[in-house]
N, C-alpha and C positions, 0 to 999 in steps of 0.2 A: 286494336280495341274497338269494339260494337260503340255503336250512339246510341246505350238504351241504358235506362237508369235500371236500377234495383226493381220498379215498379212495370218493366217492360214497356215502357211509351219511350219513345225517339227525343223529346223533349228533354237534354238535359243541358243542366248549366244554366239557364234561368229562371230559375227559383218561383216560377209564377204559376204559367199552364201545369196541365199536363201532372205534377205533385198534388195526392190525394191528401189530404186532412181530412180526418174525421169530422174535425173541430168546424169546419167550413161548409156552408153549403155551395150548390155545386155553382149559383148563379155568384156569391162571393169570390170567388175561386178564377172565375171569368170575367171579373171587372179587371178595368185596365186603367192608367195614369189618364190625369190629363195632359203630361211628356207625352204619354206611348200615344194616347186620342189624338193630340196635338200634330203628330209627326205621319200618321196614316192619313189623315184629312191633308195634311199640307201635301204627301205622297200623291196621294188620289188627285189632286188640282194637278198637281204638275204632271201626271199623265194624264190629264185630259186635256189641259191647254197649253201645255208646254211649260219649261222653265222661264222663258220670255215675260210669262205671262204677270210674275210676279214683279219684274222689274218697269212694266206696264200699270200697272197697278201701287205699286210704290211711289211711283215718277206723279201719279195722278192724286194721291193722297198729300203727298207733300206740297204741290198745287195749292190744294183746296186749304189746306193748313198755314201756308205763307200769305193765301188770302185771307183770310178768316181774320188772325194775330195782326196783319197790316191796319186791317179795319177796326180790331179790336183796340189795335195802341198806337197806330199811327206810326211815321214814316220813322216818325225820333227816337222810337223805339230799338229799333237797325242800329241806328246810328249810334246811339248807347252803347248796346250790346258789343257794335264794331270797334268802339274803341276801346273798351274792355278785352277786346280780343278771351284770350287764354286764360285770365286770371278772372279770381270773384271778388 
């Protein structure tokens, strides 16, 4: 079986591109999630700086946030939470 819808474009099986609507203009038609935007931005980082890159940048967020909550609540706050472990 061909990969071409009724419509003759290669596009089938995701309901998005490529399917005319009348009802739709054509830049409607062409907008995309902020899933899909999400996932090609995050694509595009990770070929230009590698997948490393993120666990670089992770590692250095979590940093700056263990600092920040330290100073915001103090040492006893750790301490709280750690004997709290698992439960609320």
């Amino acid at each position: 079986m061909d990969d071409y819808n009724a419509n003759g474009n290669g596009n089938v099986g995701n309901g998005r591109t490529g399917d005319s609507n009348p009802e739709m203009s054509e830049s409607e038609q062409n907008k995309m999630s902020r899933a899909e935007a999400g996932r090609k931005g995050g694509l595009s980082t990770k070929q230009r700086y590698g997948g490393d890159h993120f666990s670089r940048i992770g590692r250095l967020g979590g940093k700056k946030g263990g600092e920040s909550t330290k100073r915001r609540y103090g040492v006893e706050f750790y301490q709280r939470i750690g004997r709290k472990g698992g439960s609320s």
